[in-house]
Phi, psi and omega in degrees: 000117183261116195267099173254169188229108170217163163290323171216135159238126134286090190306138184059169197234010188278230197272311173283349181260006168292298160288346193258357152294297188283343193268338167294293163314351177286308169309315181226057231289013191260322182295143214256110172240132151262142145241157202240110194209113160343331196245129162286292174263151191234135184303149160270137273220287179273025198251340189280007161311317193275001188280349145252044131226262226292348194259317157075024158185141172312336196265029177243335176247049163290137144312102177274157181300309244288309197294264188005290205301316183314302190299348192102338225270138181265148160259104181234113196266104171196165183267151166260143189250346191175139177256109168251102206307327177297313188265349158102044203234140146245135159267149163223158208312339175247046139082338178316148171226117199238126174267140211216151166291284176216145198245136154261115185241129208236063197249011141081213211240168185222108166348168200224116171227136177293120137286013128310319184268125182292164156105305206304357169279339172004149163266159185060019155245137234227154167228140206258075167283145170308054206227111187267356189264328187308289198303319172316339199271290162347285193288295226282305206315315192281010168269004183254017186221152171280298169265106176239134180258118187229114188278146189081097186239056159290201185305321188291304204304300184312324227251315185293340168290303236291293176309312141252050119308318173295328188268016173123341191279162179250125210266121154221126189263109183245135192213129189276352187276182178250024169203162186266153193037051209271355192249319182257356201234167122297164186314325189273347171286295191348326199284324177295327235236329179286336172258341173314303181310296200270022141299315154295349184121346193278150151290118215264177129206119168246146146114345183258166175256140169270148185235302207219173170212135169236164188172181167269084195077297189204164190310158190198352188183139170231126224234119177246181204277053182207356189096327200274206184172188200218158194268144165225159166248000173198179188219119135245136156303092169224101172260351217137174152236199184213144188256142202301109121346285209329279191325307209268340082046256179319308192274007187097337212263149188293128182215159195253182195267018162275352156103024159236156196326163164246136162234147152277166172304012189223040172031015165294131151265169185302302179330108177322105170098351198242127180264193202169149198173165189088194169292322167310341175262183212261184169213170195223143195266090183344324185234337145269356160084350211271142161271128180235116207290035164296115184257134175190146181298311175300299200333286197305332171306321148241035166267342159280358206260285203308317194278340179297314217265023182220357171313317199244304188206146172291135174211156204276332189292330189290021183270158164273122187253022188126144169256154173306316211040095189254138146223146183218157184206170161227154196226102169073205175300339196268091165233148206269113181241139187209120150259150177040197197305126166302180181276304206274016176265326163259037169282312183310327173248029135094035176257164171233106195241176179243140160233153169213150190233126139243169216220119179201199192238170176273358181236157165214130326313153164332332172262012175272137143075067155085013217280185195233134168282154204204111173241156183222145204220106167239161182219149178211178200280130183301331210235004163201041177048345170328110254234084195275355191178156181194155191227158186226139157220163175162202153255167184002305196285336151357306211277341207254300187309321118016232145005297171304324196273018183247326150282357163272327184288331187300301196299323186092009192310172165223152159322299159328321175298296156323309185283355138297343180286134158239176203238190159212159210203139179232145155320326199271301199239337179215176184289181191288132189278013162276346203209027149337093178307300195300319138332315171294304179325302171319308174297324146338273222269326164274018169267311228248355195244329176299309199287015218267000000 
């Protein structure tokens, strides 16, 4: 048994526990901080759809090491077998006994494969895991197939068609909602972002259930509840994930009956000293307070900011209040953004809202540098204007633009607020500051708050 001593450890090595290291060692730079992580190399997390086109090899979507190693932070590739919360212990599989101050545990998430579906041990059937011996494994087996199916068509599905579309494959994007990305958009983006794709080549089937993938040895055919199917030479699962438990499970740590970690706003778990962050913890939807199976890379990041940064003492500004659900994707030249709440989700959670949608370009004028038509969606509360959610389409500034409406909901903005903000607008780089989207939208929707 090998006795290590340390102050703080962090279980896992992906994007929270990568922060949540370093923001410990920032912090507390007199403190011994480990992380503990299953991977010698570690995925960058959203990058992997492209390591089959555009990166065209894993060893283009490392996380790197350089900040951990700079900062000091020790690295150790080993499984943890077990948390003994009393004595403050972890074991791990090559027999070590690692002693902790304060413990993170950051064990992120897992593919989701239905046992509805017959079939998924196949060969050639595949799942996206954060795995780099997978995925290596993954890209060469698809260079001998042709026909892919990739069932689940959320961000990873869209974005992985897309992508061996390019190179060549022939794509069908299978989705049981009746629009691709139908869980983060409203219809009419869905819609856009669903003809785009299937203008590029990918091949659509909206609206159907998969029951099985059959074959001889490996897939060969994928079977839906309606009877037909389709010839394949391979199948991804991308349906979802599930959050890695197990460990925390096993030790004793608080887990909800959705099947994640229980944290608080200071990313504590019930359990003394011990935090939690990623996927593996549980979440709260920033404006219905509702718990929600938001996976996302920010999220966790900053929820890895929070939990490091709450490790010794408390304080109400370091707390998490809830995720946004900021997501942005690109399709071609197009890319597609959502912050908070959708229209019909919060029609769904029993809100009375207003929307507005305006559509203008990103430039002024309109023929410099390349433009984009750039539409914006906003949605707010009718009786105090509150600014609960907003969708983006657009080019590259999209992805940014983005971002500003998950700090105006974060911030509490109101319409009123926006339509007081000032900006700054170059010809060159954003739309006109007469013809603002984001701005306009507003002025909309406070036109429509005026007629009350």
């Amino acid at each position: 048994m090998k006795k290590i001593d340390m102050d703080i450890v962090v279980i896992g090595g992906s994007a929270a526990g990568l922060v949540a290291a370093m923001t410990a060692k920032s912090n507390y730079p007199e403190k011994d901080v480990m992380v503990l992580r299953k991977e010698e190399k570690v995925m960058i997390p959203c990058g992997i759809p492209y390591i089959f086109g555009t990166l065209g090899t894993s060893d283009s979507n490392i996380l790197p090491d350089g900040g951990l190693v700079n900062l000091g932070v020790n690295i150790k590739v080993d499984t943890v077998e077990r948390i003994n919360k009393e004595e403050h212990t972890l074991e791990t599989e090559d027999g070590s006994v690692i002693s902790y101050e304060k413990l993170i545990v950051a064990t992120g998430s897992t593919p989701f494969v239905p046992k509805s579906i017959k079939g998924t041990d196949l060969e050639n059937v595949f799942t996206v895991p954060k795995n780099k011996v997978y995925l290596d494994t993954f890209y060469d087996k698809l260079k001998d197939c042709k026909k892919i199916a990739v069932v689940g068509a959320g961000f990873i599905g869209v974005e992985l068609s897309d992508e061996l579309n390019k190179i060549g494959k022939e794509v069908t994007l299978v989705e049981l909602q009746e629009t691709i990305l139908g869980n983060a958009f409203d219809d009419d983006t869905s819609l856009v972002a669903q003809d785009i794709l299937t203008n590029r080549g990918v091949k659509m089937l909206n609206g159907v259930a998969v029951t099985a993938i059959e074959g001889n040895g490996k897939a060969e055919k994928l079977v839906f509840k309606d009877g037909s199917s389709i010839d394949v030479d391979a199948v991804v699962l991308s349906i979802g994930y599930t959050s890695n438990v197990g460990l925390a499970k096993a030790s004793g740590i608080s887990v909800n009956s959705q099947g994640s970690i229980k944290v608080d706003a200071y990313m504590r778990t019930h359990q003394k000293d011990i935090f939690a962050c990623g996927d593996c913890a549980q979440k709260r939807d920033f404006i219905t307070g509702r718990i929600v199976p938001i996976m996302l890379a920010s999220t966790a990041c900053a929820e890895a900011r929070v939990a490091a940064l709450n490790l010794y003492d408390l304080a109400t500004i370091k707390t998490f209040n809830g995720t946004i659900s900021i997501y942005s994707t690109n399709i071609g030249e197009t890319t597609f953004g959502v912050a908070g709440l959708t229209e019909k989700r919060a029609k769904a959670e029993g809100f009375n809202i207003l929307s507005a949608t305006f559509k203008g370009i990103d430039r002024h004028p309109g023929k410099l540098n390349n433009p984009h038509y750039q539409s914006i969606k906003l949605v707010a509360n009718k009786a105090s204007g509150l600014i609960m959610g907003g969708e983006v389409i657009g080019g590259v500034s999209a992805g940014e633009l983005t971002n500003v409406l998950g700090f105006i909901i974060q911030n509490k903005m109101t319409i009123t607020d926006l339509l007081c903000s000032q900006i700054g607008t170059q010809p060159m780089l954003t739309a006109s500051p007469a013809a603002y989207p984001l701005i306009k939208a507003a002025e909309m929707i406070s036109r429509k708050m005026s007629r009350r």
